[in-house]
N, C-alpha and C positions, 0 to 999 in steps of 0.2 A: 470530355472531362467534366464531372461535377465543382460547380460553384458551392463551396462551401463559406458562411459566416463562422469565423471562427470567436466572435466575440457576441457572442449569444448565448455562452454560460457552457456548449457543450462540452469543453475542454476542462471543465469544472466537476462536470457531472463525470464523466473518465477517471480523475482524479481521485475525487469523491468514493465511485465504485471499488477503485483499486485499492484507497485508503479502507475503505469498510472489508474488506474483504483480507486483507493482512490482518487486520485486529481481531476476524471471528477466527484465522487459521491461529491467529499466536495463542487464541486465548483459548480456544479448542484443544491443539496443544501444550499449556498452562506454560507458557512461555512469555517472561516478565517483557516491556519493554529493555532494562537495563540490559537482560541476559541476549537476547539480541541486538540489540546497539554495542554491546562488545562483542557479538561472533561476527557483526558486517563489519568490523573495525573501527567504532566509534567508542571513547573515552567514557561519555553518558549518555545519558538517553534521550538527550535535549533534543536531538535532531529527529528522532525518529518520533516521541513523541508528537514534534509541532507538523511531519510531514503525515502522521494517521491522523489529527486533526486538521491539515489543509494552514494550520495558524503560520502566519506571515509568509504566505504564498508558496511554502516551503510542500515540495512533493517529491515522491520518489523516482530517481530515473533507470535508465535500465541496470546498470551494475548494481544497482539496491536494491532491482528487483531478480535480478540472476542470482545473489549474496543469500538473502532471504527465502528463494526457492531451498534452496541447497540446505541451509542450517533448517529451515523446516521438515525438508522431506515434505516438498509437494510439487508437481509439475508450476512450471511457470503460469499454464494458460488460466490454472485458479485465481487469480487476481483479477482475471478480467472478464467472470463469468457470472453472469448476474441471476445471484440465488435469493429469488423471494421467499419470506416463509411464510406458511398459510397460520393466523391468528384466530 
């Protein structure tokens, strides 16, 4: 069994990718914060804004990330596949 540190930021970087990776699919499909924070069952879009910003430790877990597949139309495994662009 590997020894992992988990407090060496990479649980951050996870976070991070999955956060950047909702925001290119929502905004790809022109899909508001609000308009999604009411299709996963949120009132505003308080939470989902601070969880695509990582702001106040707030991230997404798995039902927000099965919710968000589904209302997008896109496999789940896009959230956690890291798309560089070339510049």
């Amino acid at each position: 069994m590997k020894i992992v540190d988990f407090e060496n930021g990479c649980l951050e970087d996870f976070y991070e990718l999955i956060s950047k990776n909702i925001i290119r699919i929502r905004k790809e499909k022109k899909v508001s914060q609000l308009k999604l924070a009411n299709a996963i069952g949120h009132q505003n879009a308080t939470f989902l804004g601070k969880a695509e910003l990582l702001a106040e430790n707030k991230h997404f877990n798995l039902e927000h990330l099965y919710k968000i597949s589904v209302v997008l139309e896109v496999d789940i495994s896009e959230f956690f596949k890291n798309h560089k662009r070339n510049i």
